[in-house]
C-alpha positions as CSV (number, residue, x, y, z in Angstrom):
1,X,165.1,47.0,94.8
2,X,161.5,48.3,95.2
3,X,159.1,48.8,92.4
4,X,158.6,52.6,92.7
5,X,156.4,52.3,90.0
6,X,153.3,50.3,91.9
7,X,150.2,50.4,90.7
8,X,147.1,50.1,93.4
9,X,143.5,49.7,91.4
10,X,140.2,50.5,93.3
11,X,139.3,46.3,92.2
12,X,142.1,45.1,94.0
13,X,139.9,45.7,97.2
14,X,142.8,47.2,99.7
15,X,141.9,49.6,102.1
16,X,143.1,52.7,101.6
17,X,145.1,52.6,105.1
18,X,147.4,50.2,104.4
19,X,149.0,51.7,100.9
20,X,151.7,53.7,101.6
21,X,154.0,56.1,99.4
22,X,156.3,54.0,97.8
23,X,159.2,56.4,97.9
24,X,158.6,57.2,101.5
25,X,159.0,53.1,101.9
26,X,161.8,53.0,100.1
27,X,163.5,55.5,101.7
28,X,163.1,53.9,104.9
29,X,164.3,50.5,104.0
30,X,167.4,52.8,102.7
31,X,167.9,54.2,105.8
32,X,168.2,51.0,107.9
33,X,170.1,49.6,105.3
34,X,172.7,51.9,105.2
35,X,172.8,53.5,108.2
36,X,171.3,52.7,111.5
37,X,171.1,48.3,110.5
38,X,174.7,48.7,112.9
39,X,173.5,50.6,115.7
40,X,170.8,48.3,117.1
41,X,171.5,45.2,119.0
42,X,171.8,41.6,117.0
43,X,168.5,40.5,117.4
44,X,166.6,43.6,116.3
45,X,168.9,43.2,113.1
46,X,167.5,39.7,112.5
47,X,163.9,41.0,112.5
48,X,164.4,43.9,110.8
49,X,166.1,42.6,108.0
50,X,163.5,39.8,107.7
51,X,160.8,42.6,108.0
52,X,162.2,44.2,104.8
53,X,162.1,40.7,102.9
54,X,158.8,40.5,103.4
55,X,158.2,43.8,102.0
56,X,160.0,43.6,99.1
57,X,158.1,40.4,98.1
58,X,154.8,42.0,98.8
59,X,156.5,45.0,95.9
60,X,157.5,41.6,94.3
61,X,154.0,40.7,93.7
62,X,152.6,43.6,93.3
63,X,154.5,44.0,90.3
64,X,153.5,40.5,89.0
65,X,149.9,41.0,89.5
66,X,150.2,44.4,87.5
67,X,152.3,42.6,84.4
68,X,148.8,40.2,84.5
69,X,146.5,43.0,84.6
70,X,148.2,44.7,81.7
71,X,149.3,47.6,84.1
């Protein structure tokens, strides 16, 4: 499951572009998961699913970098 509760500091040097709503994220990992993951043909399954790994890893260490900074 996704950290919802992700914490972004100015020193962690991300441009501002690429941080997104976290509940909006999560929503649409929901969505595929439970609902159109079926519809679409085999291989966009394959890297969908892989695509969502990857982004609950990122949440993954996001969250560990926060336990470090005392966050």
């Amino acid at each position: 499951m996704l950290n919802l509760n992700t914490k972004i500091m100015m020193k962690d040097k991300l441009d501002k572009a690429i941080i997104v709503n976290s509940i909006e994220t999560f929503n649409a990992i929901e969505y595929f998961e439970n609902f159109r993951m079926e519809e679409l043909k085999q291989d966009d399954q394959f890297y969908i699913k892989h695509m969502i790994k990857y982004i609950k890893y990122l949440e993954f260490k996001i969250s560990i970098k926060n336990k470090a900074l005392g966050l």
